[in-house]
C-alpha positions in Angstrom: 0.0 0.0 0.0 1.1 3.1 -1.0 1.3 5.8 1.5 -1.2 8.3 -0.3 -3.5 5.3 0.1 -2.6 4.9 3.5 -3.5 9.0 4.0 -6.9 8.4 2.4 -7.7 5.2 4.3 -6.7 7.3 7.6 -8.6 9.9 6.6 -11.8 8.2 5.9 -11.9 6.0 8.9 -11.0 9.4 11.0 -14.1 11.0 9.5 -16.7 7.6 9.7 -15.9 7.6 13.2 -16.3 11.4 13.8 -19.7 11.3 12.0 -21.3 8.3 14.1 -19.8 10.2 17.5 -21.9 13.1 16.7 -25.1 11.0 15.2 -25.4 9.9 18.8 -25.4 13.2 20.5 -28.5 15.1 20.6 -29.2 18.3 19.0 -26.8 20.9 20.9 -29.1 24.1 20.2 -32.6 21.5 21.4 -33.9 22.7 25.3 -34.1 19.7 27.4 -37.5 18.9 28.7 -36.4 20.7 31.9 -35.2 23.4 30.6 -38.3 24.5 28.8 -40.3 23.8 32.0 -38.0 25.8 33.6 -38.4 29.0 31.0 -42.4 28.0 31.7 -42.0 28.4 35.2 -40.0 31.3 35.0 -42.7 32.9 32.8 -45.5 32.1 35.2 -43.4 33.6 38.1 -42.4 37.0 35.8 -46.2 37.6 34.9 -47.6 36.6 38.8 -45.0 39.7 39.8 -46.0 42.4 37.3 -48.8 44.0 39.7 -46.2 44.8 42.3 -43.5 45.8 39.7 -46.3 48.3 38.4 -46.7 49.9 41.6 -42.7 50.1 41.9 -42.8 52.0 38.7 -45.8 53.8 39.6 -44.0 57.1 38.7 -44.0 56.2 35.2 -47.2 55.0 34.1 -49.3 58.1 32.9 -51.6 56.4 30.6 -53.8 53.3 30.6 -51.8 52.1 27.5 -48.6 52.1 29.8 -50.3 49.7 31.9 -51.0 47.6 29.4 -47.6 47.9 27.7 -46.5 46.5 31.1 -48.6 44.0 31.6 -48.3 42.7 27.7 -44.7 41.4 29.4 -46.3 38.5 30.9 -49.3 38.4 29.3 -51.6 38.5 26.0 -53.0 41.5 24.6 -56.7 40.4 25.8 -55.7 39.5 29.8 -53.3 42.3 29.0 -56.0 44.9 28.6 -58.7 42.8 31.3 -55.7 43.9 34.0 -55.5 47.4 33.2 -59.1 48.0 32.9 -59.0 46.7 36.8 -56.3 48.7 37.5 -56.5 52.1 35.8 -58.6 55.1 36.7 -60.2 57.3 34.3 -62.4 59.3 35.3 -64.5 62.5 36.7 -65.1 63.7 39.9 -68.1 65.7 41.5 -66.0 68.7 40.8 -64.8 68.0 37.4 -61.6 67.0 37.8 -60.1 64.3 35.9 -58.3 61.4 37.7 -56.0 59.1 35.6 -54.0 56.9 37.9 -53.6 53.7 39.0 -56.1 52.5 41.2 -54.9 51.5 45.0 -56.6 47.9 46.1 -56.2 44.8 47.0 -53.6 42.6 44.6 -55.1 40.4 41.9 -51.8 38.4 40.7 -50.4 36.4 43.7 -47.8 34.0 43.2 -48.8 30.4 44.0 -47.5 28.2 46.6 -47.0 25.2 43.5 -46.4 25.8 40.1 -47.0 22.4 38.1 -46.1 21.9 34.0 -48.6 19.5 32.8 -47.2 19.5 29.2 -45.7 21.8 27.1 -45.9 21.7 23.1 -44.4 23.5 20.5 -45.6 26.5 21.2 -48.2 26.1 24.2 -48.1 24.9 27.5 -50.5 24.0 30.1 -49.5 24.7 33.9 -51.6 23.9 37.4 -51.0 26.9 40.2 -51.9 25.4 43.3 -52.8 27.6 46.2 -52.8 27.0 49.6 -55.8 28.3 51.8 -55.3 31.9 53.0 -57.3 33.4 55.8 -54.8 36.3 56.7 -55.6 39.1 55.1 -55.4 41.7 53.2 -56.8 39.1 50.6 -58.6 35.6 51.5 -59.0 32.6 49.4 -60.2 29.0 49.6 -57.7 26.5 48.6 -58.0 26.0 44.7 -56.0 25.7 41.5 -55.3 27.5 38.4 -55.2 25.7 34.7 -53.2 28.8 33.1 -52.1 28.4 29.1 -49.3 29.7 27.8 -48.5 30.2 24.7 -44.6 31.1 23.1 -44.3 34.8 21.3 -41.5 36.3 20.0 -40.5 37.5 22.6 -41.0 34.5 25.4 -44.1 32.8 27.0 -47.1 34.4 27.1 -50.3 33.8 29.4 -53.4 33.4 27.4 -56.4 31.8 29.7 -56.6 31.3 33.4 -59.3 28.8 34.8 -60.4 28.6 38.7 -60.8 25.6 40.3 -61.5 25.0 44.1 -60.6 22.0 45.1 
């Protein structure tokens, strides 16, 4: 055998055994399962925190659109605009003035004591929220859980429909 031949043979066998190394090995840029449930979670927890991270920027919101802007960061358009129709003040008083601001109450978007994936898809995902009883005020609730579905935008998940269920 020549030693060209040789080169080749080396060659070929070097790159047969590179290719079935990587065949093996799963797609680098792929999430893991946990991963993704993780960037669910995460998403769940950034949205359930936007109320109190409104009233930290309370300063800043001077329109109802800026309260939807914010809330738009953890949720769709439609809960979106649901939230700041709770939240924002429009109106006129006896004497004719005009008050725009947010309005002080109690909190709507509490984080839960469990957050559970139940499956996660392309592009949606299905979560249980799990809360505890609370009898200590300034808000009370029964024990119950949320079915809340996400679904991916551009720019992350996105929480589309919340269902209450007591349990």
């Amino acid at each position: 055998m020549r030693v060209s031949q040789f080169i080749v043979l080396v060659t070929l066998a070097a790159l047969l055994f590179s290719c079935s190394r990587h065949k093996d090995r799963p797609e680098e840029s792929a999430p893991s399962v946990r991963e993704v449930d993780q960037d669910v979670i995460a998403a769940v927890r950034l949205a359930y925190s936007l109320e109190e991270k409104l009233w930290e920027q309370e300063n800043k919101i001077d329109e109802k659109e800026d309260v939807v802007t914010f809330f738009r960061k953890g949720f769709s358009e439609e809960l979106a605009r649901d939230y700041a129709d709770y939240i924002w003040i429009d109106e006129r008083g006896k004497n004719g003035t005009r008050y725009r601001m947010l309005r002080a109450g109690d909190p709507v978007l509490i984080l839960p004591e469990i957050i559970t994936v139940v499956r996660v898809e392309e592009d949606r995902a299905t979560v249980l929220l799990k809360y505890d009883e609370s009898t200590e005020g300034p808000v009370t609730w029964e024990a119950h859980t949320d079915t809340v579905t996400l679904r991916r935008e551009q720019d992350g998940w996105k929480i589309y429909d919340i269902k209450m269920r007591e349990d």
